[in-house]
C-alpha positions, 0 to 999 in steps of 0.5 A: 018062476021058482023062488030066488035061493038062498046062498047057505054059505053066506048067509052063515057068514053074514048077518043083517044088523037092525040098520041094514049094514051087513055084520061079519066075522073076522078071519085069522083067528082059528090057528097058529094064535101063539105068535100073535099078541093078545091085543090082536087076538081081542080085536079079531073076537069082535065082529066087523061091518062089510066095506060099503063096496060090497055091501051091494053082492053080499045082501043079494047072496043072503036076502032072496 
């Protein structure tokens, strides 16, 4: 059997932290950033950590 491929889109979008929990970015900041406040703006620069629930799919995608 052939070895299992990684999914290049995802493993772009997604990191593994030293824990094992699955770091990504936040959407909504690319454009139309006039109307939303600065505070917003900060928060979406900061990385996030994928929901528990999708934990599971997300590391199948990246770690093959």
């Amino acid at each position: 059997m052939p070895k299992m491929k990684t999914r290049r889109s995802a493993a772009k979008r997604f990191t593994l932290t030293g824990s094992g929990k699955v770091k990504r970015n936040k959407a909504f900041h690319s454009h139309i950033l006039t109307k939303k406040s600065s505070k917003r703006k900060r928060n979406l620069r900061q990385s996030g950590i994928v929901e528990s629930s999708e934990v599971k799919r997300v590391k199948k995608m990246i770690v093959a």
